[in-house]
One Martini backbone bead per residue (centre of mass of N, CA, C, O) as a GRO file, in nm:
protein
  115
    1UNK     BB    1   8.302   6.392  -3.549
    2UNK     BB    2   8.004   6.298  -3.453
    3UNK     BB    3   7.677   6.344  -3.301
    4UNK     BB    4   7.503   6.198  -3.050
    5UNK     BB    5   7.239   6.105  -3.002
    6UNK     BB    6   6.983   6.085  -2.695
    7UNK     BB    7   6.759   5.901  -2.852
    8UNK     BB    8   6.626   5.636  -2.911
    9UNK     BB    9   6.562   5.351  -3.109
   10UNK     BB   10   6.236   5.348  -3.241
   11UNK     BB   11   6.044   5.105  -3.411
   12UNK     BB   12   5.766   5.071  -3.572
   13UNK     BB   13   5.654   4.814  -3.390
   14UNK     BB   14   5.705   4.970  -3.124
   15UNK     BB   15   5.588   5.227  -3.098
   16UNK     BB   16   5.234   5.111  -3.035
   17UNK     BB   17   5.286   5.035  -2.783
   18UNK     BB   18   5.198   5.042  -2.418
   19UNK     BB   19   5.512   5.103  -2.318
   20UNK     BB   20   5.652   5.288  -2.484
   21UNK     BB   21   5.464   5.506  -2.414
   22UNK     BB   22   5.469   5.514  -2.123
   23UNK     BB   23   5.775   5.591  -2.115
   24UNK     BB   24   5.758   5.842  -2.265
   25UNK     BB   25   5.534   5.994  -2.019
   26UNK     BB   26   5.697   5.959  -1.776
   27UNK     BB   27   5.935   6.130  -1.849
   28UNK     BB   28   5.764   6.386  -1.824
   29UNK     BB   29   5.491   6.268  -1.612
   30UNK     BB   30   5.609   6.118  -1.319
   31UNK     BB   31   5.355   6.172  -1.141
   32UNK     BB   32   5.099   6.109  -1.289
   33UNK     BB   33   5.174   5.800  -1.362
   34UNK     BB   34   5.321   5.725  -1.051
   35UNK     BB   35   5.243   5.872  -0.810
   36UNK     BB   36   4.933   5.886  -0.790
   37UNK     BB   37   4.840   5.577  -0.830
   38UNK     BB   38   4.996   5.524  -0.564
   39UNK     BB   39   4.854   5.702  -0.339
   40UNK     BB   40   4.564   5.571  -0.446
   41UNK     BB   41   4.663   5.283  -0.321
   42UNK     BB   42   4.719   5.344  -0.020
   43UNK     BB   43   4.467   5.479   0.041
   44UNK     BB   44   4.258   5.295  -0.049
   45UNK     BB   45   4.342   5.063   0.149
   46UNK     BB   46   4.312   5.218   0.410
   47UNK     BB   47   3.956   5.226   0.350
   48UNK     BB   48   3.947   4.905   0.350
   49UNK     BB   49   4.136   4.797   0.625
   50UNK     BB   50   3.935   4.958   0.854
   51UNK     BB   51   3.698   4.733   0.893
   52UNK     BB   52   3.866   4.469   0.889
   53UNK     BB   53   4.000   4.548   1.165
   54UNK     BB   54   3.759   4.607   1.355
   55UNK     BB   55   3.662   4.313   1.348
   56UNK     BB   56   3.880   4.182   1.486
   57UNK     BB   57   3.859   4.420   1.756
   58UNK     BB   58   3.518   4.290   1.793
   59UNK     BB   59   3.609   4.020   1.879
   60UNK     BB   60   3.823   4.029   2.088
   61UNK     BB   61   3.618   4.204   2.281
   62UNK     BB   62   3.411   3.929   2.309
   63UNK     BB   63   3.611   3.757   2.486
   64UNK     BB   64   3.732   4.019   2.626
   65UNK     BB   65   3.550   4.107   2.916
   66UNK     BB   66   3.467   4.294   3.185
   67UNK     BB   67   3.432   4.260   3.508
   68UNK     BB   68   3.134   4.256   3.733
   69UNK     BB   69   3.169   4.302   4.064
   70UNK     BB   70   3.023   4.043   4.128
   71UNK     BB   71   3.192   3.869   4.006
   72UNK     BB   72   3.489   3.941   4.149
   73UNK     BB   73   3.327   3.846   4.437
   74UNK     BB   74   3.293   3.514   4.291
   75UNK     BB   75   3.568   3.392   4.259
   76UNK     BB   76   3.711   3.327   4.539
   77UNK     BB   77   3.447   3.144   4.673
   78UNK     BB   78   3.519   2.826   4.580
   79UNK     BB   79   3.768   2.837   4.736
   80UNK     BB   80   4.060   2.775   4.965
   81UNK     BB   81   4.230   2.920   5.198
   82UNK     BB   82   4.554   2.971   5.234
   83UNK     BB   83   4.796   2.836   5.462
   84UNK     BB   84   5.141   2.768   5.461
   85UNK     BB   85   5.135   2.596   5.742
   86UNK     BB   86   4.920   2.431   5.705
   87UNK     BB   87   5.043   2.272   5.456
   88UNK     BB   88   5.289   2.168   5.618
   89UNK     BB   89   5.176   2.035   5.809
   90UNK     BB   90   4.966   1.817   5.667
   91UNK     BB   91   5.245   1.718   5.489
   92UNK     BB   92   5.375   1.594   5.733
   93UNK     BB   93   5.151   1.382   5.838
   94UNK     BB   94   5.266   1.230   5.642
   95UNK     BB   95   5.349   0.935   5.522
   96UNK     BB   96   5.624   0.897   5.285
   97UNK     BB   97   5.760   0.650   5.298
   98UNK     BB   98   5.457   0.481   5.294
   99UNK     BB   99   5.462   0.416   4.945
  100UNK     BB  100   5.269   0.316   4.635
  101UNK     BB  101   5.311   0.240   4.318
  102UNK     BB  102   5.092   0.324   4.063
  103UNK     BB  103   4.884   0.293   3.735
  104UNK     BB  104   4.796   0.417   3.476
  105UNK     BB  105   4.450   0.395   3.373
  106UNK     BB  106   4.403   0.300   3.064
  107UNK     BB  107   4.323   0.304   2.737
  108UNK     BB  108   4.153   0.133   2.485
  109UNK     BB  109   4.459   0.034   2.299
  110UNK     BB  110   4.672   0.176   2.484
  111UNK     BB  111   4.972   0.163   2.546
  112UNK     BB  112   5.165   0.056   2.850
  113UNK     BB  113   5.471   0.018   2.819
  114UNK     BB  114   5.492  -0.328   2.830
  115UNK     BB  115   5.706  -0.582   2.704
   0.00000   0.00000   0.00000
């Protein structure tokens, strides 16, 4: 019985491709056509997505931004201090019982939602 090669069979057609050319010396030379290539294809998206993220984050921190000393003490000066015993008698004073539901009112053309 003969014995088979292990090479396979490419026809006159197929020889000058540049497919089975690049799969013949890929397999010779598997970093050099693969490795080399995708690496470079990483590291060089790194070195291009690095500026397009820095704009993201000095958006980012222009929107949100450390307040400054004198700010910080004029945020609570606008409202009135609350004092929970003050809120419960003010409360307890309204008369609960004695009130009446009133309709709000409404944009013109919006339904009313009485049928």
């Amino acid at each position: 019985m003969g014995v088979f090669q292990n090479r396979k069979f490419v026809g006159k057609a197929d020889a000058n491709r540049f497919g089975v050319r690049y799969r013949a010396l890929m397999a010779k030379h598997p970093f050099l056509l693969f490795g080399l290539p995708f690496m470079t294809v990483i590291i060089g998206g790194s070195f291009v997505l690095t500026p397009a993220t820095a704009i993201r984050y000095e958006r980012h921190d222009r929107k949100v931004r450390q307040m400054t000393r004198e700010e910080e003490l004029g945020v609570g000066r606008s409202g009135r201090k609350v004092d929970i015993r003050e809120e419960y008698y003010r409360l307890a004073a309204k008369d609960l019982d004695n009130w009446e539901q009133k309709r709000v009112k409404r944009l013109p053309g919006e339904s009313d939602g009485v049928l």
